[in-house]
N, C-alpha and C positions, 0 to 999 in steps of 0.2 A: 231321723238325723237331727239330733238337737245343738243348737248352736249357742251357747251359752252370751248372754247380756256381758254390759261389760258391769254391771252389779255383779251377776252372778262369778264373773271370774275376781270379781274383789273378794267375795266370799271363797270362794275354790282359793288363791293364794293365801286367804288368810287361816283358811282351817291346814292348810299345807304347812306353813311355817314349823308350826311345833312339831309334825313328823320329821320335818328336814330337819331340824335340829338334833333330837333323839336320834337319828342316822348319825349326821354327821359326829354327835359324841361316841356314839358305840364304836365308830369306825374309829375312831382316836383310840377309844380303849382298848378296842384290838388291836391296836400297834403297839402301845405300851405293854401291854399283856404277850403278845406275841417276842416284843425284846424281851421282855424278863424273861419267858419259856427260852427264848436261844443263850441266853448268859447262864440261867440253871444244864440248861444241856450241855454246854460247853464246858459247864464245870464240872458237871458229872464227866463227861469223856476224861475230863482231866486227872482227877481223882481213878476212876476202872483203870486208867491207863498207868498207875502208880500204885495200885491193889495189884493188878495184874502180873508187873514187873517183882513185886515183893513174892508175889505166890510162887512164882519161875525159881527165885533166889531160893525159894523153901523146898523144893521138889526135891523127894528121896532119890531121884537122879541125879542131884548134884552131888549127894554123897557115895554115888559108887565106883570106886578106885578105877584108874585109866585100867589097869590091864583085868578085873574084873571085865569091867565094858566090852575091851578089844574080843573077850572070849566070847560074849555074848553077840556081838558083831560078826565074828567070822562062825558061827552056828545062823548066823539067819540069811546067809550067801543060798543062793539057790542050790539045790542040790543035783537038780533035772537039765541043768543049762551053766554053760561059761559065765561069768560075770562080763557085760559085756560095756562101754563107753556109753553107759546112757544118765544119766541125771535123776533120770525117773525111776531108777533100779541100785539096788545094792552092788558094788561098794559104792559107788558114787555118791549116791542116795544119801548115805549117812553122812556126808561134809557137808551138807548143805542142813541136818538140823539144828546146830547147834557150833559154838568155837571149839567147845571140848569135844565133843563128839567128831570133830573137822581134825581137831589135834590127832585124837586116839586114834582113828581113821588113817589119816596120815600115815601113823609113826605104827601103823603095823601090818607088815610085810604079809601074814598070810594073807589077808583082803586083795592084796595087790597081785598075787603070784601068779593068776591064771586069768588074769583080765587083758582082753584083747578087743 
């Protein structure tokens, strides 16, 4: 059980200093380090989120004619079962992917004719 002089704790403080120091800067630099990592990452999300939006704008889905679509929509209705009031199922299903797809959806009667 060693009880250190009070020499010995001048020495113990004074070899201490320069580690607390080198702490205390790293610790700074990682804050400064860690803001810039969340301003690059905010910027990236900013950017994917305006790549993204352009790639949606490009989809060979945007170019196929409403009543194309509608045909395609009323082939993918279940065959084995009523379409029935659910969100999570077709016809419903499809107004929820898209405006066009909500339009086309909408505006065509077979989709809707056996849904109970």
């Amino acid at each position: 059980d060693y009880v250190p002089s009070t020499e010995d704790l001048g020495h113990l403080k004074a070899r201490r200093t320069e580690p607390q120091l080198q702490l205390t800067q790293s610790e700074s630099e990682l804050a400064r380090v860690q803001s810039l990592l969340d301003d690059i990452l905010l910027q990236q999300e900013t950017v994917k989120k305006y790549v993204d939006a352009h790639r949606a704008l490009m989809s060979p889905m945007r170019r196929i004619p409403a009543e194309t679509l509608a045909e395609i929509l009323v082939c993918c209705l279940p065959d084995d079962q009523l379409p029935v009031r659910d969100l999570a199922e077709a016809p419903l299903l499809f107004t929820t992917v898209s405006r066009e797809w909500r339009r086309t959806a909408i505006a065509t009667p077979a989709l809707w004719d056996s849904l109970h």
